[in-house]
ZAVEX-479786 format. One line per field, with one value per residue (C-alpha): residue number from 1; residue in one letter; x, y, z. Coordinates in Angstrom, 2 decimals, always signed. Layout:
num	[NUM|...];
residuo	[A|...];
u	[X|...];
v	[Y|...];
w	[Z|...];
//
This chain:
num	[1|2|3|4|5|6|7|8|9|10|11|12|13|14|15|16|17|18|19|20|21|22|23|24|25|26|27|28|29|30|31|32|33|34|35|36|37|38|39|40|41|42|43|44|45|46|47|48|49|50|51|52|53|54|55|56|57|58|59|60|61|62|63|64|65|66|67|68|69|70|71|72|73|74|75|76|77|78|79|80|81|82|83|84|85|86|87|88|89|90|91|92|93|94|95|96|97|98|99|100|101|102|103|104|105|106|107|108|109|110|111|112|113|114|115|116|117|118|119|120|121|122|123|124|125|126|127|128|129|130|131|132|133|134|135|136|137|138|139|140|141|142|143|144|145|146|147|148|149|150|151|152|153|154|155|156|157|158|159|160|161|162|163|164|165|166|167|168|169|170|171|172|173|174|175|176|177|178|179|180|181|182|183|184|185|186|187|188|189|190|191|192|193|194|195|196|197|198|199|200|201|202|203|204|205|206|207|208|209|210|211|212|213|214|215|216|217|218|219|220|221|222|223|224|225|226|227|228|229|230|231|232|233|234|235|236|237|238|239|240|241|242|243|244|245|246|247|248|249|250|251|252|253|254|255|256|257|258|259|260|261|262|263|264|265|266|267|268|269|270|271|272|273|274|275|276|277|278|279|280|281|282|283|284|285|286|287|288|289|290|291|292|293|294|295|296|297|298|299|300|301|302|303|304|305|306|307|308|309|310|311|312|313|314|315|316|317|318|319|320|321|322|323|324|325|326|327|328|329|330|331|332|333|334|335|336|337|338|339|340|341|342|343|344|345];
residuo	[X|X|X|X|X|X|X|X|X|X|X|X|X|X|X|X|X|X|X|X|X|X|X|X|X|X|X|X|X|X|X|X|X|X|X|X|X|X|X|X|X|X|X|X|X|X|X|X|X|X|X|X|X|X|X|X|X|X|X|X|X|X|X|X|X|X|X|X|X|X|X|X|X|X|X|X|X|X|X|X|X|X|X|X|X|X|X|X|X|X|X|X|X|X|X|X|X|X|X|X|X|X|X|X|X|X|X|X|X|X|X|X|X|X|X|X|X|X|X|X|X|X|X|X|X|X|X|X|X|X|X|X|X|X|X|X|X|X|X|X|X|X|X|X|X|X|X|X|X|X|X|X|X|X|X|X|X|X|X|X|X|X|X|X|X|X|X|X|X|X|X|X|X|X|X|X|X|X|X|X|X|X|X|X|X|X|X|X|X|X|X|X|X|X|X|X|X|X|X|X|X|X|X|X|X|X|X|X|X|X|X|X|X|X|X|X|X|X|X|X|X|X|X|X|X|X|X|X|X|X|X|X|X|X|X|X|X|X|X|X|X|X|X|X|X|X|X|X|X|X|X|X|X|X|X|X|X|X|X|X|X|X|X|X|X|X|X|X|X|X|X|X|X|X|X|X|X|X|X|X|X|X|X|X|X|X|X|X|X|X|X|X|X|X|X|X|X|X|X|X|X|X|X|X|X|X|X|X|X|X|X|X|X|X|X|X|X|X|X|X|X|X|X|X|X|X|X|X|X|X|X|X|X|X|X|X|X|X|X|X|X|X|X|X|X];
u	[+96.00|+94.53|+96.42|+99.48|+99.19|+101.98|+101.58|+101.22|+103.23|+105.23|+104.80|+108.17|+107.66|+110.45|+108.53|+108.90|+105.68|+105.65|+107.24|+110.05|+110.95|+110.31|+107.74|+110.70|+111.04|+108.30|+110.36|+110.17|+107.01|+105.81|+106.26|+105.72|+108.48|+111.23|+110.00|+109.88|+113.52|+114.97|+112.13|+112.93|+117.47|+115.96|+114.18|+117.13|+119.68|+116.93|+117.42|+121.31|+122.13|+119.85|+121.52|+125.13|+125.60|+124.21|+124.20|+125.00|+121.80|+119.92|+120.53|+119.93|+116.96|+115.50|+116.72|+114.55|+111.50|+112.22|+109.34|+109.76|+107.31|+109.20|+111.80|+114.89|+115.65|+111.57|+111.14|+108.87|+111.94|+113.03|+109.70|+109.23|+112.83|+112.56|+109.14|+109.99|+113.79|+111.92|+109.40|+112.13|+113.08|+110.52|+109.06|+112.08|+114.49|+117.92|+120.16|+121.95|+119.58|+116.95|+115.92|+114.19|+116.21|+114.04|+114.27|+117.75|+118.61|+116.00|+117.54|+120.65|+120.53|+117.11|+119.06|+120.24|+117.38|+116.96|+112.75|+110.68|+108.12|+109.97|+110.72|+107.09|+106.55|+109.17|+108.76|+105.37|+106.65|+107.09|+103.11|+102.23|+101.21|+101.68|+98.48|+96.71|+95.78|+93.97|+94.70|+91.21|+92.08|+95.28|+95.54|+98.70|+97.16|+97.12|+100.07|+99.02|+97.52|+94.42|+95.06|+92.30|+93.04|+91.05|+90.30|+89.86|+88.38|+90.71|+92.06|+95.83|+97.28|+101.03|+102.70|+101.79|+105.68|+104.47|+101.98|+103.23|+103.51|+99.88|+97.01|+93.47|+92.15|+95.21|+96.63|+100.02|+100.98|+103.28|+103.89|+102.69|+104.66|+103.59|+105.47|+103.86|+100.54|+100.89|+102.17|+104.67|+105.49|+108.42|+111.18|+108.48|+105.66|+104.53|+101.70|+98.94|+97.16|+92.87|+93.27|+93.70|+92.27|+89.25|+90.76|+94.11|+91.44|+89.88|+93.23|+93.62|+89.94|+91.02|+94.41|+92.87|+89.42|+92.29|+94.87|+93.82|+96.12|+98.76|+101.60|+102.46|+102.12|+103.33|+105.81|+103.11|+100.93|+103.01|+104.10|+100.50|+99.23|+102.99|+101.99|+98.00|+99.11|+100.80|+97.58|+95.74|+98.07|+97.47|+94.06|+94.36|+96.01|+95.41|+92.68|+92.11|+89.34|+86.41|+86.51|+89.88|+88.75|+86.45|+88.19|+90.57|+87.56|+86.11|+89.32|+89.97|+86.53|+86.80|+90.69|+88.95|+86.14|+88.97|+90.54|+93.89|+96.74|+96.52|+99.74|+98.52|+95.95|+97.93|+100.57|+97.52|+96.33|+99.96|+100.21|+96.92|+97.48|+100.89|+98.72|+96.52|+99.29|+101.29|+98.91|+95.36|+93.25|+89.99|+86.84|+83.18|+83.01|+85.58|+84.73|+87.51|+90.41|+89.43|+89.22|+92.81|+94.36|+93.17|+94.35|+97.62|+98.24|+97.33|+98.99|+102.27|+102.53|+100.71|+101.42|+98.16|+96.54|+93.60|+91.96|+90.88|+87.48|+87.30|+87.99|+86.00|+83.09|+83.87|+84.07|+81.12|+82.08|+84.25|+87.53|+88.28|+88.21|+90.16|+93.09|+93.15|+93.10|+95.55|+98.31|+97.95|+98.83|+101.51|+103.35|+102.81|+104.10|+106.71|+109.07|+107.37|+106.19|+109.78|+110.96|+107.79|+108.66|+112.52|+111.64|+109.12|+111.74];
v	[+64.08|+61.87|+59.34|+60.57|+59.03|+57.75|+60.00|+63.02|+65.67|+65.33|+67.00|+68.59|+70.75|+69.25|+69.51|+65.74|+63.05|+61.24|+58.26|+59.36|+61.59|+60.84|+58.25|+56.15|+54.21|+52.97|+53.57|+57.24|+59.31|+62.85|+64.55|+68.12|+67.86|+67.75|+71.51|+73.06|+72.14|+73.88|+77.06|+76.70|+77.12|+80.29|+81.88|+82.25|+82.83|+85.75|+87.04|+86.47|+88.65|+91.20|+91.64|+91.03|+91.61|+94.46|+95.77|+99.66|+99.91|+97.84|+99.74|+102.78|+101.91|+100.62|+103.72|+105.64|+104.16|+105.64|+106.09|+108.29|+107.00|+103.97|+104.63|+102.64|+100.82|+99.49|+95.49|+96.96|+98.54|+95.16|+93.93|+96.87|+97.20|+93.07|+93.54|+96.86|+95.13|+91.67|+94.31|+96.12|+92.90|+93.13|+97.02|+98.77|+99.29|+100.27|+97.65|+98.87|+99.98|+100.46|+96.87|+95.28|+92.94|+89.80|+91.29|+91.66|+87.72|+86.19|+87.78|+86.59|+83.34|+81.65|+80.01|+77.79|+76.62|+73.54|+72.71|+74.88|+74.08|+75.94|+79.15|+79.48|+79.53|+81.71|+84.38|+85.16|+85.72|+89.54|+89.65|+88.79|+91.75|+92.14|+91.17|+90.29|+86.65|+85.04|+81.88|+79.62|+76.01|+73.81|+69.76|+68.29|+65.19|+66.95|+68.88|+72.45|+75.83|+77.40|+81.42|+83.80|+87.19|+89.11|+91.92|+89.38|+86.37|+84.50|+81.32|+79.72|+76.54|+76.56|+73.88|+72.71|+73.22|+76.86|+75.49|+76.37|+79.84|+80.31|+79.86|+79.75|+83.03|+84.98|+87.36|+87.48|+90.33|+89.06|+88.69|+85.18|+83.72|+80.21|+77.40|+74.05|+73.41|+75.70|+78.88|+80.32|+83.47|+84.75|+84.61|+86.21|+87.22|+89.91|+87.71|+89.59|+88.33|+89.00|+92.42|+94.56|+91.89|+94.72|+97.49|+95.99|+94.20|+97.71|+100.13|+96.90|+97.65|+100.73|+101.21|+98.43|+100.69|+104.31|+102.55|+99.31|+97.06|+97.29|+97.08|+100.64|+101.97|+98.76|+101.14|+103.53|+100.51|+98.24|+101.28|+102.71|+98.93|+98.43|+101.66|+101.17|+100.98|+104.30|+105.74|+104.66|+106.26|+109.59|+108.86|+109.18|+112.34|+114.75|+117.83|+120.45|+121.73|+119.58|+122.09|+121.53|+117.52|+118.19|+120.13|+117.20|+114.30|+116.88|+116.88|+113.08|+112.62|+114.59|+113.01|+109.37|+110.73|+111.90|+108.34|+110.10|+108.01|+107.18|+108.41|+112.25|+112.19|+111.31|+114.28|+116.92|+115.43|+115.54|+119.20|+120.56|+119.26|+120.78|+124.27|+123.58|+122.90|+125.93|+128.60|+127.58|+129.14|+130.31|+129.94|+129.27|+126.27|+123.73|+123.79|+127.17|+125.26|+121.45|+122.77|+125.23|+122.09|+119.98|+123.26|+123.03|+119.26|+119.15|+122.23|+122.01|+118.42|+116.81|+119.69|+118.90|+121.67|+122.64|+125.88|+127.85|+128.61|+124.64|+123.44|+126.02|+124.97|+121.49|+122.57|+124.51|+127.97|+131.04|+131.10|+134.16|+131.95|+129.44|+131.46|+133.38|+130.09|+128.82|+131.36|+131.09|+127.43|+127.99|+130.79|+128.67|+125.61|+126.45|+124.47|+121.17|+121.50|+121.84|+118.79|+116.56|+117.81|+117.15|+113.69|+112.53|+113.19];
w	[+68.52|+65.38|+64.31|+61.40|+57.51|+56.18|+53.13|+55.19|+55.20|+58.21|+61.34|+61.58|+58.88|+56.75|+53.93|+53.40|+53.66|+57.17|+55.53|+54.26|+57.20|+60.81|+59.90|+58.32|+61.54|+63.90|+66.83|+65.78|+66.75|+66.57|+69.70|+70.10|+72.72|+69.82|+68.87|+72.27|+72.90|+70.53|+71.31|+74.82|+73.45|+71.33|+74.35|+76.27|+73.31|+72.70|+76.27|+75.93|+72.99|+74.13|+77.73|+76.72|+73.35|+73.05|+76.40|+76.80|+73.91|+76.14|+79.61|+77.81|+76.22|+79.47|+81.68|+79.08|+80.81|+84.06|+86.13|+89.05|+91.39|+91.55|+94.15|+93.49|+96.29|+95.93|+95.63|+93.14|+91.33|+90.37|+88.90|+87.35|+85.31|+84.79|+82.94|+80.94|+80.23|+78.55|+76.83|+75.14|+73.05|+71.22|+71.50|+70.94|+67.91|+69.69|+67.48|+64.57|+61.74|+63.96|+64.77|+68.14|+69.41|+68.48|+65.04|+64.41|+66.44|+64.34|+60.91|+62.16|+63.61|+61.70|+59.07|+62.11|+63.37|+62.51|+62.23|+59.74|+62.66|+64.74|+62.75|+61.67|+65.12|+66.82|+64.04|+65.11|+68.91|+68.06|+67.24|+70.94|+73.28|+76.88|+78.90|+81.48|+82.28|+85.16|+86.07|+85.34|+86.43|+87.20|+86.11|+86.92|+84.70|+81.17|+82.37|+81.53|+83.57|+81.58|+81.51|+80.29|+78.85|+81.50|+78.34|+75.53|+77.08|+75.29|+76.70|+76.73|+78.30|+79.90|+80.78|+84.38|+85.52|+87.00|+88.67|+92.23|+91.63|+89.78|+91.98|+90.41|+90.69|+90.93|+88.26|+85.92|+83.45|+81.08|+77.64|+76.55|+73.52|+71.29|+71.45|+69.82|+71.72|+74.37|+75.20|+77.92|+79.60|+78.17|+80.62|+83.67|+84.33|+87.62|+89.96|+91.82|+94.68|+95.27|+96.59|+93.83|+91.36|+90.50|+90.10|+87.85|+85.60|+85.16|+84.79|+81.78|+80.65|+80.02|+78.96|+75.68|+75.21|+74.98|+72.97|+71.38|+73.20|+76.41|+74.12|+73.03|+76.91|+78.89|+81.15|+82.07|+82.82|+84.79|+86.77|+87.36|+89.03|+90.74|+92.54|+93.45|+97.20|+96.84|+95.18|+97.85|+100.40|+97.95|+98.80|+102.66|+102.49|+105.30|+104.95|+107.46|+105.12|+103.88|+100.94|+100.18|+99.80|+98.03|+95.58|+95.08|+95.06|+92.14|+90.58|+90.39|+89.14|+85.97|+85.18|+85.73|+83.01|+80.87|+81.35|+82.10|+83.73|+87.23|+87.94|+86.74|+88.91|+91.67|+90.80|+91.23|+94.36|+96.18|+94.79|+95.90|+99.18|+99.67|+98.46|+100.70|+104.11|+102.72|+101.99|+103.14|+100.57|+101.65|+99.00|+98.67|+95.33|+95.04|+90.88|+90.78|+91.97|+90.69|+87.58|+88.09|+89.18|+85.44|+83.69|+85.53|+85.38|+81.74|+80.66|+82.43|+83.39|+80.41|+77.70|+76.71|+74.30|+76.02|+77.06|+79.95|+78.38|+77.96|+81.19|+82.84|+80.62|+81.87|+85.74|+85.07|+86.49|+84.49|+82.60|+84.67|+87.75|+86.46|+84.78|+88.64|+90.25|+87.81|+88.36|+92.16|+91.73|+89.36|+91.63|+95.05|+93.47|+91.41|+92.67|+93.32|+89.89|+88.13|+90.08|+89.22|+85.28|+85.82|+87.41|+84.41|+81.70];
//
């Protein structure tokens, strides 16, 4: 840090030049310290009147987030509702007059914060997105953690005080807030090991390329890479017929192309095969049924408005096929299709 003026203005943001503010005494020097304090009092206040102050909004408004391939009783449960719960601070206007949390504490309590430093710099905590950060290098000697933004390529230094949880290499998914020269998770953040470093980096990829940025469809997010061991359990499902796999392998290709939710996917697959165990359909080209099983998962599922005549097209075979295929589905599966609907509302 260069060396601060006398007739500078002074650090704190008082407004004042250095020497007639904390510059009035020698003993007296700038420390960024002074401003994380009080940011550090703020975070948790923030968390506070969001949990008890207004807490039947907030349990609502996180309940509303459900996902129900979660099961409750899931270590993942926990993760999952902690995330979604710190996300709804600043995502979602359930206080009076339609307000996010963080908007309506920071209307009410800024006139009592006492550095302008430090309300220039917690009013822009609402303009940070969820992400994805890999952790680059550790140096207990300049006492911060480098993170990169695994989408942006954008680095950020926290302090080194995590530094037992984060090893270099690893993953956290968290919302990253500034304080003054660094920047900290706010409240917690989920950690991911090596093995599903690939594919979490690419569900991120793409979630950013669809929407512009994590923020808008953080639930659907968090829950699709909370659940990749689950998908990959969807993947091992058993098939007494190599056409029936291949139907499904032909289905999940053309939702991956479509860059629909993981989650989807995984609906259609777990369908098809209970189609397959209950009835054992009997047919030459797996493009009649993939393609029944997009029209039903988009149509029904999804409510997606798209045609038979377009997702045959797509499939390359007839709309005829398709719309037979389709109601053969619908009729089996009934059932299992009303629950999965009940369950995603």
């Amino acid at each position: 840090m260069s060396k601060i003026r006398r007739n500078d203005p002074c650090p704190c943001g008082s407004g004042k030049k250095y020497k007639k503010c904390c510059g009035a005494s020698n003993v007296i020097a700038f420390s960024p310290d002074l401003y994380n304090i009080e940011l550090d009092k703020l975070h948790t206040e923030l968390i506070n009147f969001t949990k008890f102050k207004h807490q039947d909004a907030f349990i609502e408004a996180v309940s509303d987030f459900h996902q129900p391939f979660i099961k409750e009783d899931d270590e993942r449960s926990d993760i999952y509702i902690k995330s979604i719960s710190l996300w709804t601070v600043f995502n979602v206007p359930f206080i009076e007059n339609k307000q996010t949390p963080f908007n309506a504490f920071y209307e009410k309590y800024k006139s009592n914060i006492k550095y302008k430093k430090v309300v220039e710099t917690f009013s822009k905590w609402d303009q940070y997105k969820p992400g994805v950060f890999e952790i680059m290098s550790k140096s207990e000697q300049e006492n911060k953690i480098t993170l990169r933004n695994v989408v942006s390529n954008e680095l950020f230094h926290i302090a080194y005080r995590n530094a037992e949880m984060l090893n270099e290499g690893n993953l956290a998914v968290g919302i990253l807030v500034p304080y003054v020269q660094k920047y900290e998770f706010f409240s917690t953040m989920v950690l991911l090991g090596d093995a599903k470093k690939n594919q979490v980096i690419d569900i991120a990829s793409r979630y950013t390329k669809k929407y512009g940025s994590l923020v808008q469809h953080y639930p659907d997010f968090l829950a699709e890479i909370l659940t990749l061991d689950e998908q990959e359990e969807d993947e091992k499902l058993e098939w007494d017929n190599p056409l029936h796999e291949h139907v499904v392998q032909e289905f999940t290709n053309h939702m991956r192309m479509k860059n629909i939710e993981g989650k989807y996917t995984s609906i259609g697959e777990q369908l098809w095969n209970v189609y397959c165990k209950n009835e054992n359909p009997n047919f030459k080209k797996a493009a009649g049924y993939a393609g029944a099983l997009d029209y039903l998962v988009q149509n029904l599922i999804l409510e997606n408005e798209v045609t038979q005549s377009e997702v045959a097209k797509e499939y390359e075979t007839s709309a005829t096929t398709i719309s037979s295929n389709f109601r053969k589905l619908k009729t089996a599966l009934d059932e299992e299709i009303q629950q999965v609907i009940k369950e995603l509302k």
